[in-house]
Structure formats: C-alpha cells, structure tokens
N, C-alpha and C positions, 0 to 999 in steps of 0.2 A: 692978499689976492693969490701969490703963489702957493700960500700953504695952503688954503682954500681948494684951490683946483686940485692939487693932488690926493687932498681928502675926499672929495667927490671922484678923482680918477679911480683910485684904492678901495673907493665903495666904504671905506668906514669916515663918515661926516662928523659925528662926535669926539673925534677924538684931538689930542694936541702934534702937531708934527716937531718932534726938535731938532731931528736932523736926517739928511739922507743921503747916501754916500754908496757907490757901486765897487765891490771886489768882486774880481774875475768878471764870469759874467752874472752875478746875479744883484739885485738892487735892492737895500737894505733900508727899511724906513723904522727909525727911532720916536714910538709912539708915550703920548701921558695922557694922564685923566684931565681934567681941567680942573681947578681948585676947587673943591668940595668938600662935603663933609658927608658922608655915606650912612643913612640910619640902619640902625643893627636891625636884619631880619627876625628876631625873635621878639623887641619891645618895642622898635621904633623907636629908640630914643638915641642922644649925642654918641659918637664914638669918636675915637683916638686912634693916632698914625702910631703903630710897635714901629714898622720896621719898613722901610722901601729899597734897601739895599739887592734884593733879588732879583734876577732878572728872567726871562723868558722870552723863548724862540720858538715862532711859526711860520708856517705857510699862507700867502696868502695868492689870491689871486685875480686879476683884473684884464678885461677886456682887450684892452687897446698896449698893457706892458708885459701877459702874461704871467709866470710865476715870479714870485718877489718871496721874501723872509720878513718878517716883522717881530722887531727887538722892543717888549716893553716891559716895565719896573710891574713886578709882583707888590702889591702893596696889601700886609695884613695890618688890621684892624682890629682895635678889644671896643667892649661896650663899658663905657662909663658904671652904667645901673648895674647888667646883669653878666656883665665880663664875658660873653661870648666874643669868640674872635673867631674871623673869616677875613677873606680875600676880596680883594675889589676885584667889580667884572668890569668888563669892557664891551659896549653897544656893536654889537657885528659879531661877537663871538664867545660861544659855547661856552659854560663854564669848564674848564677842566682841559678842554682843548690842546691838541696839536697844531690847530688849523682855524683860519678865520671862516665863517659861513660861507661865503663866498668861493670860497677854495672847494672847500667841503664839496655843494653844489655842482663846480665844474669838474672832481674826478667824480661824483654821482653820474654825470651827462656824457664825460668819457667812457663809462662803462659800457653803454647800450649800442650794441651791433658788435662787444668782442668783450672777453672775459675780463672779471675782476681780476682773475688771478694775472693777465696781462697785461692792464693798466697799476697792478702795485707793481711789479716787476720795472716797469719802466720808468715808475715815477721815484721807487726804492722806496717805499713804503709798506710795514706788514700788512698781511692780507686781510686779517681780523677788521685790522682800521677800517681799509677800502669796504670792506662789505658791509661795513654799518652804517656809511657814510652814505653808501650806495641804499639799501631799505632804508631809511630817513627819509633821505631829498627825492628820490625817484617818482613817489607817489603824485607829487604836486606838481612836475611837469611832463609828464606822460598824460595816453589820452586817456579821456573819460568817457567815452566809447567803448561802454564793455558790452562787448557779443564774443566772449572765447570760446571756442571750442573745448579745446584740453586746457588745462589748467595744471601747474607743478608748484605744490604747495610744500616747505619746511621750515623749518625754525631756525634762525639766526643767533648770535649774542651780540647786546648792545655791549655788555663790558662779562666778558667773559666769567663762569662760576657765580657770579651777582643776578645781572639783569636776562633775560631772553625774551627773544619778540618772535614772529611767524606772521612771513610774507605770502601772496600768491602772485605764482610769475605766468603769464602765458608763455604756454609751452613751446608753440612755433615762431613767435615777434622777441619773444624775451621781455615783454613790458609789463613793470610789476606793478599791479591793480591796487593794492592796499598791504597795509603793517597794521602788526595788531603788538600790544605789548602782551606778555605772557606767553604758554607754551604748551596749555591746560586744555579741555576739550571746550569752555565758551570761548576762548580766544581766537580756537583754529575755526569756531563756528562764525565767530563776528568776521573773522579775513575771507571767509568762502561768502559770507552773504549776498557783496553784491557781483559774484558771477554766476549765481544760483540759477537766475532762469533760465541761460543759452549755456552750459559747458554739458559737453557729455562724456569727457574723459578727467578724470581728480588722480596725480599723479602723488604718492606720498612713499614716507619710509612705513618701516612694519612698525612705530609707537601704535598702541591700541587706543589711545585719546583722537590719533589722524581718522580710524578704522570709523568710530564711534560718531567722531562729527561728521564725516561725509554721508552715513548712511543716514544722517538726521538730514542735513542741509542741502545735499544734493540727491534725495534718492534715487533721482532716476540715473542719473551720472553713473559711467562704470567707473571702478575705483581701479586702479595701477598701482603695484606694486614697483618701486623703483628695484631694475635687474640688481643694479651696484650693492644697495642694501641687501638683496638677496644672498647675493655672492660673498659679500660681508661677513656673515653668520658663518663662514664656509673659513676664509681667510683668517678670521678671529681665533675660531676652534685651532685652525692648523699652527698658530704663534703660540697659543697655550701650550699645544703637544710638543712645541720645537724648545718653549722654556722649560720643561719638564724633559723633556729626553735631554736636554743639555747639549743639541745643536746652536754653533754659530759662536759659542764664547759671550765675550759682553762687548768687542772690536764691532764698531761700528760695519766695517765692509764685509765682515765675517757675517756677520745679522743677515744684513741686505741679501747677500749673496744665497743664500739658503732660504729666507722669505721667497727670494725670485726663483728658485727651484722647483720652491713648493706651491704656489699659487699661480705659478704663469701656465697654459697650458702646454700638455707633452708636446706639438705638433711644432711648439718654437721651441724644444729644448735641442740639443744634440745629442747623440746616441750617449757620448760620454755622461753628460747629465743627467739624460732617462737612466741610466743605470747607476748613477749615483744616487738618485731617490727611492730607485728599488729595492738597495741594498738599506737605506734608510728606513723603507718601513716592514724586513722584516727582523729588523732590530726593536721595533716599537708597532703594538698592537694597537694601539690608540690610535696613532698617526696613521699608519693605513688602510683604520677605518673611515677616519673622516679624511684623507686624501681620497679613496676610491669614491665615497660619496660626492666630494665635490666633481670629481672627473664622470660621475651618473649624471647630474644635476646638469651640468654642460649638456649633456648629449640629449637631457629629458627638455632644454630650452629652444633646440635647435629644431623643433616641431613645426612642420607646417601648416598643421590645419586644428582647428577646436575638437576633434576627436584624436587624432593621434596625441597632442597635448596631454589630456587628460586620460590618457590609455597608457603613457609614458609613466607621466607623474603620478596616478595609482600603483605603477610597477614598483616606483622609488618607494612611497610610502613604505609600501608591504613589505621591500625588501630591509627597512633602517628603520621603520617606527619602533620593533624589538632588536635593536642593535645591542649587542654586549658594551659596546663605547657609549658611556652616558651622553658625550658630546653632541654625537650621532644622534641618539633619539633626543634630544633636546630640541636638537634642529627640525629634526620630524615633526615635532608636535605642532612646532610654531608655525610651520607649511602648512600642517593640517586645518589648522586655524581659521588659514586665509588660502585654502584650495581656487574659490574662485579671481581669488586677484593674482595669484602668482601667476592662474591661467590670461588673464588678460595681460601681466607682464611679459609671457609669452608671445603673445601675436601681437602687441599691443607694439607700434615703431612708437610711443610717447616714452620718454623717462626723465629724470631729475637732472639729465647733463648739464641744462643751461643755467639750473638755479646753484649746482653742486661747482659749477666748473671743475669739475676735476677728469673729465674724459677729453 
C-alpha cells in the first residue's frame, strides 16, 4: 500500500520502489523493473540479463513533492537467436533520458511567460536540454486557438549535429503552435500550415528554405527578417578579420575584449576605445571595411518611414555591393537578395527575441 501510493505520487505506476531515503534536501527514490524477460526489438524472441551492475541518475518530478532524483539499475540485454543487445526502458521515461517525462513536461510549462535561457540557469541545466524539452512538450498543452498574427518561426536540435526539428512560436504570447521534425523547406511548410490563414507577419533567419516556404504557405504574410541574424553576417565577417589580423591572442578575455570593441556600437565605447579601433583598422583594410559597413547598416535600420528605409538601404547597396573586401560584397548580395524583408525588418517591431532568447 505504501509503495503503491508513492508510485502513483511519482507518476511512474510501473515501476518497483526498493527504497527511499532523503539527503540534504532532496528525496531520492531507488527504482526496478519487475521481473521480466524483455523480447529483443529486432526478432521478438527470448533474451538474456549481460549485466545490471550500472546504474543511473535523473530528475524527476511530481506535483505535491516537487523535484526528486531517481536512482535506477541500467539493465543490458543480448538476444538469445540473433545477439542484439540493448538496454531495458522504463514506462514514464524517454529512452536515453536525463529526466523522467514528467519532469520534462514541468520545465516545458516553466518556460512560458520567461526565457529558456532562465529556467536552465536556475534549474542548472544546459540550455540545449531545456529547449528540446521545451518544443516537445509545449505543443500539447498550449492553446489550440490559433488566430496569430505574427508568427517567429526557426529551427531547433533535438540532439545536436544528428537530429533538427522547426517550431512556430507566436510572436507576442510566446506559445508555440507546433514542431515539425526536419529543417528542409516541407518541414518549415508542414510547421507554418496550420497559422496559414490569420498571420500576416512570418518572422525567420536569412536560410533560403525559410524564404522559399513562406512565400508558398503564407503568401500573403509579410516575411521579417530577424535584425539579430542580420547583424550576424556583420559580427561573423568582423571575428574572420580579427583571426586573420591576429587580434586578441587565443586568451579567452583577450578574445572577448576585442569581439566587444568591434561589434558593440561606438556611442557605448569610450573615447579611449574609439581610438583603439581606429588605430585597428588602419592597420587592416579588410576590417575597416566591413567595420564601417556594419556601423552604415546601423544607421541604414534606424529609418523611420518605408521611403527613407529603402532610400538609405539602396545607398548601402551602391556603396558595398563593389567593395574591394570580399566579405563586404558577400554581404551585399545576400541583402540584395531579400531587399524587401530587410525593409520590413526595419519598421517591422516583430523579431526572433522570444524564440532566440538571446536579447
């Protein structure tokens, strides 16, 4: 009866309790399978216990005890017939897992109304985690009431370099509508479908798979350019030029310190600073040409109306698209490309903040 109720308290009912014991403050429950014999997912037939000596630690979490740890035995498995060996799962949790579902679920629900990056901070978990855990679970308890207006659509990783998925986040509630797995232009088509008929704002980075499916699935939607990824292309160029001039060393605060020189704008440097950069870039031709272009590009976003915009940003063009810095005209082209989204990134208050967390 006792172990009963704390496997229904715990939310995992399948499983065996063998013991539970509290250090400091957290409460620690020692879980098993129940005596079984697990058939091999490749033939279905008898397998055999290698090994249960290993053991495994997650998070779990429940209602009424909040967070707990959960200690239980790795158990691998060979097949009798055709000698595949795998791991026994456990009923409540993921294979592969740090965290039982349940957990999972409540830092998803912690997320909404404040950043991922501030629910891993708090909970001491990397960021990567939280943000998958968060496009997972999020879809199935948010509302299904989609009328958005704007909409902030990018790509995520379920497991970093392997798998990639792409959510669409509403842009002023923060509640993400759907996940798609993949990262390709029907993926980003199948995640935009069902805000297709009410959004008139599709907020993305510059990949040309985003460009290509919004003009299919939203046409009438204006498309945004996210500022950040603009400014990007700017920030990138200037870390090439700073490893090739042989600014900063390979000293971590040496780096930093010279990154924040050359990317932050002059107006928070100090005079000392500003003329620390100046003497930088006429040691290097490269560098102060795509430093002065980023510091154009600021002043071409600071446009108040859809004519000055586009009277600004034709200036830019004309003046970098034949830049002697390749870098330079790289950038040019890639504006040129998407003339009109950069202009709606301009006047446009929508951008990627809430899905990027990083502003």
């Amino acid at each position: 009866m006792y172990a009963q109720f704390i496997k229904e308290l715990i939310d995992l009912p399948d499983v065996l309790i063998q013991k539970v014991r509290k250090e400091e403050e957290r409460w620690i429950f020692e879980l098993s399978l129940p005596e079984q014999c697990p058939l091999c997912p490749v033939c279905l037939k008898r397998t055999i216990n290698m090994t249960g000596k290993k053991k495994q630690w997650m998070h779990g979490y429940a209602q009424r005890i909040g967070i707990f740890w959960v200690e239980l035995p790795v158990e691998r498995r060979r097949c009798c017939t055709c000698g595949m060996t795998f791991s026994t799962s456990y009923p409540g949790i993921s294979p592969r897992s740090a965290a039982t579902d349940a957990f999972q679920q409540w830092v998803a629900q912690s997320c909404i109304g404040t950043s991922i990056q501030a629910v891993a901070r708090m909970l001491k978990l990397p960021y990567t985690t939280v943000e998958r855990w968060f496009y997972t679970h999020a879809p199935s308890f948010l509302s299904n009431d989609i009328q958005p207006k704007a909409v902030c659509v990018d790509e995520f990783a379920f497991r970093k370099g392997h798998d990639y998925g792409v959510a669409v986040m509403d842009a002023e509630t923060g509640e993400v509508y759907a996940v798609e797995a993949g990262k390709n232009e029907e993926a980003i088509g199948r995640v935009l479908a069902p805000v297709s008929g009410s959004v008139q704002y599709v907020v993305s980075d510059l990949a040309p798979a985003m460009k290509k499916a919004i003009q299919e699935v939203c046409p009438e939607a204006k498309h945004v350019v996210d500022y950040f990824h603009v400014i990007q292309l700017f920030t990138e160029a200037l870390d090439r030029c700073r490893k090739s001039f042989g600014k900063g060393n390979k000293k971590h605060g040496h780096v930093r310190h010279v990154c924040r020189l050359l990317t932050q704008c002059p107006e928070k440097l100090t005079e000392e600073e500003r003329q620390t950069v100046r003497e930088w870039q006429k040691e290097s031709d490269s560098l102060q040409a795509v430093y002065q272009s980023l510091q154009h590009f600021r002043y071409v976003s600071k446009s108040q109306n859809e004519r000055q915009a586009k009277r600004r940003l034709n200036a830019w063009v004309h003046r970098y698209l034949f830049c002697p810095c390749s870098a330079v005209r790289a950038i040019a082209k890639s504006l040129v490309k998407r003339t009109d989204e950069i202009i709606s990134c301009i006047l446009s208050p929508y951008s990627n903040g809430k899905m990027e967390h990083s502003r």
